[in-house]
GUTOR-964156 format. One record per residue (C-alpha): y, x, z. Coordinates in steps of 0.2 Angstrom, whole numbers, always signed. Each point is the difference from the previous one (the first is absolute). Layout:
REC     Y     X     Z
REC     Y     X     Z
...
REM end
This chain:
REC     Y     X     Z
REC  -205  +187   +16
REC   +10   -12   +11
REC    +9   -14   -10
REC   +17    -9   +11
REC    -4   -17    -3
REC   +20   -10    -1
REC    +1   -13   +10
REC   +11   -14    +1
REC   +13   +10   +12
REC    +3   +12   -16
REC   +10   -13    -8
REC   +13   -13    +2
REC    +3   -17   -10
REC   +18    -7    -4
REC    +4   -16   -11
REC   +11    +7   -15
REC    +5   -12   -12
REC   -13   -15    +7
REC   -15   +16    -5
REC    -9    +8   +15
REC    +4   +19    -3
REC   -11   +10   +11
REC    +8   +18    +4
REC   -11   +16    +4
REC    +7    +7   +18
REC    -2   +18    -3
REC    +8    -1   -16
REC   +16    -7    +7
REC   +14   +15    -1
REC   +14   -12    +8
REC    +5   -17    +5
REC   +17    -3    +1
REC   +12   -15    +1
REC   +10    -4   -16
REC   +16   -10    -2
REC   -10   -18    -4
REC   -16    +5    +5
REC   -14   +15    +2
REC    -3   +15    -9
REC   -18    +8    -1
REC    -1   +17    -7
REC   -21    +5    -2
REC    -6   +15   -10
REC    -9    +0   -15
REC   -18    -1    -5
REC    +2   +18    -7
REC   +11   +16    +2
REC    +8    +1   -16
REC    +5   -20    +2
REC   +18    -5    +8
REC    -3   -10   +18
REC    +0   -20    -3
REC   +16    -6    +9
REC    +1   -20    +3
REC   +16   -11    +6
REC    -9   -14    +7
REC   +12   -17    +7
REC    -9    +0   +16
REC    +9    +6   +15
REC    -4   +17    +7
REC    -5    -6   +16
REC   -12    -9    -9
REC    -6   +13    -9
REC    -4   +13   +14
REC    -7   -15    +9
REC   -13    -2   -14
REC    -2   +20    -1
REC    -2    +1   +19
REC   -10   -15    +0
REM end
């Protein structure tokens, strides 16, 4: 059986709060820019589960930057 081994271009790092968050790419619904910031909309670890949305301070250029990155 063939295992996917993630590597570090599966995820993104951003600086929330002075904590390293790192974010799983192909979990990530939508980035989108917010009136005083960023918000990151990802889906949830399971199906009955709402998706995670979080308003980050950083600005969305930023943000995609780091995701692109």
């Amino acid at each position: 059986m063939f295992q996917r081994i993630m590597s570090m271009a599966d995820f993104f790092t951003l600086l929330i709060d002075n904590q390293l968050v790192t974010f799983e790419k192909k979990r990530v619904i939508t980035i989108e820019p917010t009136f005083n910031g960023t918000r990151i909309i990802l889906e949830a670890s399971h199906e009955d589960e709402e998706p995670f949305i979080y308003l980050v301070k950083e600005p969305y250029e930023a943000v995609i930057k780091a995701y692109l990155g």
